[in-house]
N, C-alpha and C positions, 0 to 999 in steps of 0.2 A: 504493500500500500504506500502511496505517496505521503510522504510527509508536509505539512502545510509550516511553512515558515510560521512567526508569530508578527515577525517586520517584516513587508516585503516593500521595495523601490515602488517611484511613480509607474515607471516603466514596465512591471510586472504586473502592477494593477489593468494596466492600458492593453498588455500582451491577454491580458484573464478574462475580458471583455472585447476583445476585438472578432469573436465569434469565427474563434482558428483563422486571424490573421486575413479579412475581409473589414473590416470598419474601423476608421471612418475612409480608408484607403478606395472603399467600391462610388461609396458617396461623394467623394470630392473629385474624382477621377471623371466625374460626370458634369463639374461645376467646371465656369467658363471662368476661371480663374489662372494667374498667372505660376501661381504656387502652390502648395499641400500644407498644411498647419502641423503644429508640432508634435502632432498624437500621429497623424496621417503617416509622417514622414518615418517614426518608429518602425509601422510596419511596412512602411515601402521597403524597407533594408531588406527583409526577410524575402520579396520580391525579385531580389537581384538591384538594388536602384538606391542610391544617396542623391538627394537634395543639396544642389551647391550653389555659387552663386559667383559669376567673373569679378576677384575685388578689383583686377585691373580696370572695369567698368566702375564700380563705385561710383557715384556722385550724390553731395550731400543734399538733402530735400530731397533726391528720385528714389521709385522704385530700385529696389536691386535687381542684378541681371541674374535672376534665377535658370536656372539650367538643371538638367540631371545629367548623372555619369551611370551608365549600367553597366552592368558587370558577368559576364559569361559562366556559366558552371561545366568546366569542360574537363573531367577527372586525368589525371594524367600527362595532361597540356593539348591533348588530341582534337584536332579542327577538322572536318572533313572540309572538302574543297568546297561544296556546297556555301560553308554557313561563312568563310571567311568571304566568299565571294560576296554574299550577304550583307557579313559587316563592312566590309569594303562602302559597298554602292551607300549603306544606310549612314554611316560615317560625315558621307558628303552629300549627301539628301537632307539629314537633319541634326546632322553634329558637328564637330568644328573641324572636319578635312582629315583626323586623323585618328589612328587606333592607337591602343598601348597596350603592351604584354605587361604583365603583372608579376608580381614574384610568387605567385600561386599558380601557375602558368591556367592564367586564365585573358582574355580579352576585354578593355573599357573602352566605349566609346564616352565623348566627354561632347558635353555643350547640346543635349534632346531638348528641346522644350516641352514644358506639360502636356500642352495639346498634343504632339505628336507620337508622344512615350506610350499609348499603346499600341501603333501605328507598328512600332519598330520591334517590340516583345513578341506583337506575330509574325512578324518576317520573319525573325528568328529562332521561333519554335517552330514556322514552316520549313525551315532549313536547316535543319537536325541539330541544332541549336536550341540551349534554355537560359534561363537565368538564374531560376527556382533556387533557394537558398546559396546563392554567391555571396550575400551578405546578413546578417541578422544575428540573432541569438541558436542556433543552430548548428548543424558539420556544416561546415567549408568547402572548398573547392580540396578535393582529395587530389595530391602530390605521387608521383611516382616517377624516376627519373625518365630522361625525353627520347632516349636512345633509341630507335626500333628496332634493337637486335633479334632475329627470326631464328639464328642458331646458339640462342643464348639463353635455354628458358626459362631462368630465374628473372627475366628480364619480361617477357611475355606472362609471368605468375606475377609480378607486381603489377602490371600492369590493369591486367584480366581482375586484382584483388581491390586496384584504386575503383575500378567501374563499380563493380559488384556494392561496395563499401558505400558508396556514392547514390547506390538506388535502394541500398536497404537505412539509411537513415534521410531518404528524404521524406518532405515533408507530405501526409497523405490526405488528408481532408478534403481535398479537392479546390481548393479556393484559388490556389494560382491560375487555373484553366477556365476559369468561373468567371474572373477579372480581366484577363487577359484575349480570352479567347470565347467567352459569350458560354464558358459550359462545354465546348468541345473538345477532347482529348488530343492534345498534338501528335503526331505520326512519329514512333518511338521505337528503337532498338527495347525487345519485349527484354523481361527481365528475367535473369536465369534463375529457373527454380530454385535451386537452393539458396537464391535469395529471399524468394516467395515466402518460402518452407523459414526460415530464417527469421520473418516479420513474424510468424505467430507463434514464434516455438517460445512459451511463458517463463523456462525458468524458475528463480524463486524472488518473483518481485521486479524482474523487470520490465514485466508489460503493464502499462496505465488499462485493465481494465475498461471496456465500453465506451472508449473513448474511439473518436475518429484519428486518433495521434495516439496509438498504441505505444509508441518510444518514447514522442516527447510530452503530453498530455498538454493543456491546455494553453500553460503558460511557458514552454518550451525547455530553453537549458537559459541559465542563468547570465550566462555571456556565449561569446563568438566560440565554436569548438574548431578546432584544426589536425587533419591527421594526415597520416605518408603512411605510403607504403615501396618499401626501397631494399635493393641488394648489397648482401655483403660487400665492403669494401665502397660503395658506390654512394658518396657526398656531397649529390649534384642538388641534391634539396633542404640541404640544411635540418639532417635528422635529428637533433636536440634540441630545435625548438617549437616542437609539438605537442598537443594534447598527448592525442598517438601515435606513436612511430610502431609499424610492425616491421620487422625484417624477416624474408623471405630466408625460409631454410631449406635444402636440398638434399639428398643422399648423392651416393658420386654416382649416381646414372644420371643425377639432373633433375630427377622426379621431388614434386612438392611433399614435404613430411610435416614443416609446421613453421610458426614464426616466433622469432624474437620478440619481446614485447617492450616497450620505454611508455612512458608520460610520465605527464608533468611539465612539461617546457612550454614556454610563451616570455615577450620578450614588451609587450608595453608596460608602459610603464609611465608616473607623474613626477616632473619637475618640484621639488623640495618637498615629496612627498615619501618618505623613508621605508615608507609600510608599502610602498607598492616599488617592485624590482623584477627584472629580467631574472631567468631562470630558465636552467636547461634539463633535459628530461633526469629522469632513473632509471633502471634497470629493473623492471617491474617480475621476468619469469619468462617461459617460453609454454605455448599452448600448439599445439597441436592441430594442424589444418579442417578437421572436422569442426573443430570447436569454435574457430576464429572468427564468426560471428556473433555467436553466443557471448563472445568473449568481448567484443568492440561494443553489442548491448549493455554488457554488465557495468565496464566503464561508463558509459554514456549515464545508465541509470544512476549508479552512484553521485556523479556531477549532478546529474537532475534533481535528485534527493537532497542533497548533503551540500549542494553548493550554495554561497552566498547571496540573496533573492534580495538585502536590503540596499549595502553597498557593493555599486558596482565597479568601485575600485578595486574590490575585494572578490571579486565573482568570478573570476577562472578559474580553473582547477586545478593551476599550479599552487594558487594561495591553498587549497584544501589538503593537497599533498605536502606542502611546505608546514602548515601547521598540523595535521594528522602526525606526520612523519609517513614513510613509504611503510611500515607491516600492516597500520592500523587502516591502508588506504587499499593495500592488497587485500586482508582480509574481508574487508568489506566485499567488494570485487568478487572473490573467491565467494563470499556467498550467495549473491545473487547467481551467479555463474552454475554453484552447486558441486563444485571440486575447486580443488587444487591447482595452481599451476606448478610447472617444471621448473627446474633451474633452467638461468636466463645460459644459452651456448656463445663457447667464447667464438670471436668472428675477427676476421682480421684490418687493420686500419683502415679507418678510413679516407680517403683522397676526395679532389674534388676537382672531378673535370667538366669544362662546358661544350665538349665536343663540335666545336665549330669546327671546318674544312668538312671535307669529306671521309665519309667511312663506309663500309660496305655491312651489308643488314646482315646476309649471308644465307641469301635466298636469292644472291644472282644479282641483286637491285642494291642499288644504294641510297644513302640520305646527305643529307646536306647543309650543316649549321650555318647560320648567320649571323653573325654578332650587330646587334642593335642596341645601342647606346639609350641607356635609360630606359630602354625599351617600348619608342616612341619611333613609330611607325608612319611618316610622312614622306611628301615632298619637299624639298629643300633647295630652292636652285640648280644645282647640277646634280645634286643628289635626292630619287628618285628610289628609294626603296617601295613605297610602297605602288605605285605605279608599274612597279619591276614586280611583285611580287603576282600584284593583278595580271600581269601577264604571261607569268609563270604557270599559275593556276591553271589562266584560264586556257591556255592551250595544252597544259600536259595533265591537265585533272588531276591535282597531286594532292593529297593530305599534310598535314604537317602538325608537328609537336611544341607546342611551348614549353621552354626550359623555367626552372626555380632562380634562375638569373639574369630573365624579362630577354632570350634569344628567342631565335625560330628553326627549325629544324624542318627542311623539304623529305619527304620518306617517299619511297615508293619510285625511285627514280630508274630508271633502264638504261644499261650503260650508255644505250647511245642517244638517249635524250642529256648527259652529261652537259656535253658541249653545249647547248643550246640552254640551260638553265645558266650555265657559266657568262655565256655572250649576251644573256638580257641582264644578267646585275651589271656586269662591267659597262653594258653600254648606258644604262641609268647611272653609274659611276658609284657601286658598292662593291667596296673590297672584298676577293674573292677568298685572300691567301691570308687566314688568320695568325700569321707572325708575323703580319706587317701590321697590324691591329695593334695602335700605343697598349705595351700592357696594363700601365695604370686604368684605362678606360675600361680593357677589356674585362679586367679583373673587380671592376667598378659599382656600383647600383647607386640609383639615388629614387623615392619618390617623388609624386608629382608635386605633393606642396601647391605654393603660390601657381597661381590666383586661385586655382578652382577648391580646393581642399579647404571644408572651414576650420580645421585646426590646424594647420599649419602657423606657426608662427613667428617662419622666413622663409627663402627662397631654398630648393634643394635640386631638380630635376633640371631646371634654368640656371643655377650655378654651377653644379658638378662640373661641368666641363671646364670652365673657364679653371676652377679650383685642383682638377686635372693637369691643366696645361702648369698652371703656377708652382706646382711640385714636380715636374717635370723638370721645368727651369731648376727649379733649387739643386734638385739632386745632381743634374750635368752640374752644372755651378760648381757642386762639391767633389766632382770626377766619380761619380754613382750613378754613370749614365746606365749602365746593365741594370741596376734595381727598381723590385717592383714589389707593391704589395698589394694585398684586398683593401679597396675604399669603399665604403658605402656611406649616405648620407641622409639625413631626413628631417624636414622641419619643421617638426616636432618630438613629442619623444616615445608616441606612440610605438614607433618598430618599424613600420610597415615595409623599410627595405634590410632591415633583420640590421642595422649598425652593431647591436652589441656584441655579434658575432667575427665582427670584420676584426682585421689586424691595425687600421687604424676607422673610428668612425667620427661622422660630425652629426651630431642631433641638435637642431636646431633649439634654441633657451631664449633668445631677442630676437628682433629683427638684426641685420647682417651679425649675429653673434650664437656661436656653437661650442655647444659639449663637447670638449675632446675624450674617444674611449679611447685606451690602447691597450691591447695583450691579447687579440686574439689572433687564432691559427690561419693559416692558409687554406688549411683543410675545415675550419670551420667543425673545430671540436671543444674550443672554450672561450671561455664570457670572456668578454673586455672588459676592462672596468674603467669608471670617468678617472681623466687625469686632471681638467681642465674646464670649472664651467662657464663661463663667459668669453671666450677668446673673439674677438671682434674678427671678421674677415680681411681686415685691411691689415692686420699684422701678422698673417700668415706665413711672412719672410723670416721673420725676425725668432716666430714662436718656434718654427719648427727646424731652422740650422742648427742651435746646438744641439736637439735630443737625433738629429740625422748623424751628427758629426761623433756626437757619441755614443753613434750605437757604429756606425764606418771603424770607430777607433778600437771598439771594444769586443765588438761582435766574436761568436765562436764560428768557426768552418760551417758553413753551408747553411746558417743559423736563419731563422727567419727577423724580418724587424717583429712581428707581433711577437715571436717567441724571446726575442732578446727581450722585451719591453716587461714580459712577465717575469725574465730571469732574475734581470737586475736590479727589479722593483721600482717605484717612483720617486724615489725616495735618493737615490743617484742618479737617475734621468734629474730630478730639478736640481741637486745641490754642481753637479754640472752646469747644466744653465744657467744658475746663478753666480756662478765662474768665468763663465764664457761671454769673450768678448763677440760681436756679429762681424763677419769679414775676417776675423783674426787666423786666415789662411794663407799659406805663399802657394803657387802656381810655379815650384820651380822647374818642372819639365813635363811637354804637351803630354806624355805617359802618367806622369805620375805627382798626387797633390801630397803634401806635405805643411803640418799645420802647426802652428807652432805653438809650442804646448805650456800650459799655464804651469810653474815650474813650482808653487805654492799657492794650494788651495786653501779656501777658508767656507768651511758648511756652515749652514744655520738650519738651527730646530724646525723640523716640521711646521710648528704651530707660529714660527715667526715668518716662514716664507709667504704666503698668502699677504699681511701685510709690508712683506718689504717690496711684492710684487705691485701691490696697490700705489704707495708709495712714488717707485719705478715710473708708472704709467701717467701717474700725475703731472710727475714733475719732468716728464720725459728724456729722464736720465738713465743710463746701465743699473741692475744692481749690485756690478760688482762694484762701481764707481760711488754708490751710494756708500756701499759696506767700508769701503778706501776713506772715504771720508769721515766716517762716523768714528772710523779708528782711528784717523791723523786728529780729529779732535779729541778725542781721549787721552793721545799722548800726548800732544800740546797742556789739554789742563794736567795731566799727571806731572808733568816735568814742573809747570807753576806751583803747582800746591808745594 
């Protein structure tokens, strides 16, 4: 039986009555109106759909320039050629020119207006396309990496388990089709039985009972749920920061036996707000492929139950594992379930590739990454992806996969259509040969932020690049023209392009002013943590030459910068910097820099640097220059007294 909170949010109240996510959404959608109201717009999330508005537009006394951004549910990253074709035309019919792959490898169109937003949700369920829980209190767009390897079948079981996973917790009441579509079912890949077999099998308490939402009952899950499903070794989607992560197990013929299990991970998070922090999964057990439904219910249920319903700063279910601890979160699980899970199997590292260029499936055909910068999908002067892409499609009828690092992946190609997908990007002028791709960029993410995002609160998708190019310069500058690391950036501090995972991230805190994280992996296996909360943009030069020069100086063989930044701690990264002169380098031969090295260091206390930094910035002096000073007056009155 469901548990009823005693406190429950606005928001819960609004989800309790919305009559399974129909009201006031059906009734305003009918008014001639430029906007949704604030109850409205709740359950539009659940819909696929956010309420935005261009602040680039702003003006004070006008309407705002209201718009929606809709959101694709497409498990896996998988588009058939159909529906991009779809979004393509719909994009520039009634949105602003341009698509964006998502870090959930899902597709946004940005800029619908109200009137037209139901216009465009049926083209898109006419074209094997939905939208149906892309956003809201809900599962997520389900993650699986983008590869479409045919002789790789641990690669084909993830995949096959994001779909499945993806149709057994959508949402069923019928109301999206109601809304959208006047009552008539959209034309759908049916669902495989034992997912059918899967929605009724009751367990012990995980099914709501005569409800039309057998999983999530009336007021859904508490917050946003998010899950993967991915191959040993393979961390192209960022498996620690998920509700659930399963990993695909194999015997050595290849054949499916059962998965690894993790949750607990999610990475938003509030600005000076302590109680709420990024966090990465656990090792929860391993279940057995028969059961692995049963087993994603049980989880689900638990969150349902047990999750927090008043504040939703508190309401993921990494907060319920973090305060449970991981037995008393298994055990629960474990009983709904109605057994035991296995010990979790050991698996081996994990890497992270984004498979741009070419590879072969291994079924004769190949595929074909493309790296796309922030993963924004336009026209651009000479540069013409998405026009390239449209004409890809539409002459070789290709599918294609979205990656967990906003790329695009052509599948299905015939060796001798090669040439000819190769000769339309070059001739739209997209780089074909991904190690000519800056790796800073490529290695990169940022969200969209400014303008359309209402919590942004600064530029992140519109800066990356430029902020790219400017650490580019610094490193050549420092003779580190070969180094490269993970950037990710975001303008606020929500996550959404996963920064706390990067080896360096900017989350936006002011306008032109960012979080600095540092100490995460390459591979994207541990938290970053902040070093820096206010660093202005414009001192980007200055902040980041000495912790470059002293990690250049210090570094171990083959060492990453995120991994040096955790080794050394922060704590020598600043009393460094507060050492360090800016420029205090010789250039004595075009081979080789040589820096000249501060021959008597003087640290200060943790708890003094923050104000010697403030200090610093005021009076726009060094602080070693400060420190120099503050001790020549000390010797000065010492010697008077």
């Amino acid at each position: 039986m469901v548990q009823t909170p005693i406190k429950t949010s606005k928001v819960e109240k609004l989800k309790e009555r919305s009559n399974f996510l129909r009201e006031p959404l059906l009734t305003e959608l009918k008014q001639d109106t430029t906007h949704f109201s604030e109850d409205a717009i709740q359950i539009l999330k659940f819909h696929g759909s956010y309420q935005q508005d261009n602040r680039d537009n702003r003006v004070k006394g006008q309407e705002k320039d209201y718009q929606m951004m809709l959101r694709t549910r497409s498990p896996g990253g998988f588009i058939p050629p159909e529906l991009f074709l779809a979004l393509d035309k719909l994009s520039i019919e009634y949105g602003n020119q341009t698509l964006r792959v998502t870090t959930r490898q899902g597709f946004q169109i940005h800029g619908i207006l109200k009137k037209n937003l139901k216009e465009v949700i049926k083209n898109i369920l006419s074209s094997m396309g939905s939208t149906l829980s892309a956003c809201g209190d809900v599962n997520r767009n389900i993650m699986s990496p983008p590869p479409p390897f045919k002789n790789k079948p641990e690669y084909q079981y993830a995949f096959e388990y994001a779909n499945n996973i993806a149709d057994l917790l959508n949402p069923q009441s019928g109301a999206y089709y109601e809304i959208w579509l006047d009552g008539e079912k959209a034309i759908s890949a049916q669902e495989a039985p034992e997912v059918v077999a899967a929605r009724k099998s009751k367990g012990k308490g995980m099914i709501v009972e005569n409800s039309p939402e057998p999983i999530y009952g009336e007021q859904f899950l508490p917050r946003k749920f998010k899950i993967c499903v991915t191959v040993p070794g393979d961390n192209s989607i960022d498996v620690y920061t998920h509700d659930i992560s399963l990993v695909v197990m194999t015997n050595k013929k290849g054949e499916l036996q059962g998965f690894n299990v993790l949750a607990g991970g999610g990475l938003g998070r509030t600005h000076n707000k302590e109680e709420t922090f990024a966090r990465i999964c656990d090792e929860i057990g391993y279940i057995d492929k028969a059961d692995v439904y049963d087993l994603v219910k049980a989880i689900v249920a638990t969150q349902r139950d047990y999750g927090d319903r008043f504040n939703r700063r508190h309401s993921r279910m990494k907060y319920l594992i973090h305060d449970w601890g991981v037995e008393k979160f298994k055990s629960t699980v474990q009983g709904y379930l109605g057994k035991e899970l296995k010990p979790y199997k050991k698996l081996p590292k994990w890497e992270y590739q984004d498979f741009l260029g070419w590879y072969e499936q291994g079924d004769g055909k190949w595929f074909f990454g493309i790296g796309v910068e922030n993963g924004r999908v336009k026209d651009e002067g000479a540069f013409q992806l998405k026009t390239a892409l449209r004409e890809i499609v539409e002459q070789l009828n290709l599918p294609m996969r979205l990656s967990g690092n906003h790329n695009i992946i052509l599948c299905e190609i015939a060796p001798e259509h090669k040439e000819t997908v190769e000769n339309i990007l070059k001739n739209r002028g997209i780089e074909t040969d991904p190690e000519a791709i800056e790796p800073l960029t490529r290695y990169s993410m940022a969200c969209p932020a400014l303008p359309t995002c209402g919590l942004a609160v600064t530029e992140s998708e519109r800066a990356l690049p430029g902020i790219t190019d400017r650490i580019r310069s610094l490193l050549n500058k420092l003779g580190m023209v070969n180094e490269h690391f993970t950037i990710r950036m975001t303008g606020c501090p929500n996550g959404c392009a996963r920064p706390y995972m990067a080896e360096l991230g900017f989350v936006g805190s002011a306008p032109g002013k960012y979080q600095i994280w540092l100490g995460g992996t390459p591979n994207q296996t541990q938290l970053a943590q902040p070093y820096e909360q206010k660093m202005p943009v414009e001192d980007l030069e200055t902040f980041f030459e000495p912790i470059f020069v002293f990690f250049m100086q210090n570094r171990k063989a083959k060492e990453s910068f995120g991994s040096f930044c955790s080794r050394v701690g922060f704590a020598a990264i600043r009393n460094f910097s507060a050492n360090y002169t800016i420029g205090s380098y010789m250039d004595t031969d075009t081979t080789k820099r040589k820096f000249r090295k501060n021959q008597r260091r003087v640290s200060v206390p943790d708890e003094v640097f923050p104000q010697l930094k403030e200090i610093a910035q005021k009076e726009g002096r060094p602080m070693n220059q400060i420190i120099a000073d503050a001790l020549s007056d000390y010797f000065t009155k010492s010697k008077e007294a």
